[in-house]
C-alpha positions, 0 to 999 in steps of 0.5 A: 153845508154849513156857512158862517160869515163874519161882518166887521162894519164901523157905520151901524146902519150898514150892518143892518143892511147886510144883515138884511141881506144875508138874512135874504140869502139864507130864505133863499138858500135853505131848500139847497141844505146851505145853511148860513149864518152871518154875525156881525161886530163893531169891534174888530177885537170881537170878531177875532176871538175866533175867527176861524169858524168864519168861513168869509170876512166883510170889513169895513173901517173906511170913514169920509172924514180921513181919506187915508182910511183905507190903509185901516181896511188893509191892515184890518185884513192883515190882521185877520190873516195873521190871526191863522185864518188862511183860506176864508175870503175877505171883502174889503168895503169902502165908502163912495167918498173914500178912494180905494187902492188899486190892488191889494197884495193880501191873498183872498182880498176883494175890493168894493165900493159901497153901497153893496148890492144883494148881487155882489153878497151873493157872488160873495158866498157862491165863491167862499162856498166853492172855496170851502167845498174844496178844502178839507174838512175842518172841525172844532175841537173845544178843550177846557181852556181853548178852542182849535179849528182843525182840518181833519188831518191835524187831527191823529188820534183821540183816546177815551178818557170817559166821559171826556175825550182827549184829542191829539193833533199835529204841533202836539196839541192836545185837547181835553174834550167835554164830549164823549168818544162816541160823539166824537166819532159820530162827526168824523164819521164822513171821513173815509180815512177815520176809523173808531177802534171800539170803545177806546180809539179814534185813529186817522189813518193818514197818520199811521207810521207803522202796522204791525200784526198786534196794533198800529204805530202813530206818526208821533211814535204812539203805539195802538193796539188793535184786535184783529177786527180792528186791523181788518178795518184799518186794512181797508180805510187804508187801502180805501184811500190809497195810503201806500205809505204805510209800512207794515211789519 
């Protein structure tokens, strides 16, 4: 599994300290296949360019001289959620001489008083790591001009546009990708509900709306048609995971 922390930290020696630390962690963790990474930032703005591929967030913006500096921690985690990421935990680190807040009403906050330990780091990543293994499967979709972190069922279907793919999702996003559908395919292929159609196609069969005996019929009204092969393949993704609510015509 791979892991990707975030740490926004005003106090530059405090970074280093928790990269040290991660960088211990991630000795440690290796021989487990956890793979982590841990970038940290001294802008807050930085940090949010993309912070959906983060999967854990420690931010601190308390300073001794202001003891109303804690409201900065807050409202810098409210930022982070109202930037789309919904699920990655947040550590909010407060310095000793600074008083922190009973509780915080943001969900996935936990709340901690410097100096941090390697314990905590590490309970920390235990739980964003449960948490992740628990959630679907997210993946980068990077167009020309964006980039979308997406769970695999935002995602319905990719069409070849060689040597590019173009990648539909959900909201009607589309992607125009700088990869090729084989390697597109490739890193979906975990998924039991994804299937490549030759040399043309991507589909989630999550999103199928209809089959017919010529094709499939896409919950955003796209028609796919399919040889008999193909059917065959999507038949048994389909019953694979249990998507009684596809008609068939």
């Amino acid at each position: 599994m791979t892991f990707n922390a975030a740490v926004f930290d005003i106090h530059p020696g405090d970074r280093r300290q928790l990269e040290r630390i991660f960088a211990k962690e991630t000795d440690i963790r290796k021989h487990r296949g956890e793979l982590l990474s841990c970038e940290t930032f001294g802008s807050i703005d930085s940090m949010l360019i993309s912070p959906m591929k983060f999967d854990l967030f420690i931010v601190d913006a308390s300073e001794k001289e202001d003891p109303y500096s804690y409201k900065t921690n807050l409202n810098l985690a409210g930022r982070i959620r109202d930037a789309g990421v919904k699920d990655a935990p947040i550590a909010l680190l407060f310095r000793e001489e600074v008083d922190m807040p009973a509780y915080c009403n943001i969900p996935g906050v936990t709340l901690y008083h410097k100096p941090v330990v390697s314990s905590f780091i590490k309970t920390l990543i235990d739980t964003a790591m449960e948490k992740k293994r628990a959630l679907p499967s997210h993946y980068e979709i990077r167009g020309k001009d964006e980039t979308w972190y997406v769970h695999i069922d935002e995602i319905l279907y990719a069409i070849a546009d060689a040597p590019y793919t173009d990648v539909y999702m959900t909201d009607d996003r589309m992607a125009h990708t700088l990869e090729d559908l084989p390697v597109t395919a490739d890193y979906m292929k975990k998924e039991k509900h994804v299937v490549r159609l030759g040399k043309k196609y991507i589909i989630n069969t999550h999103h199928i709306k209809e089959m017919t005996t010529l094709g499939v019929i896409m919950s955003d009204g796209k028609k796919i048609s399919c040889t008999p092969v193909d059917m065959l393949k999507i038949r048994k993704a389909v019953k694979a995971t249990s998507q009684s609510s596809v008609s068939n015509s």
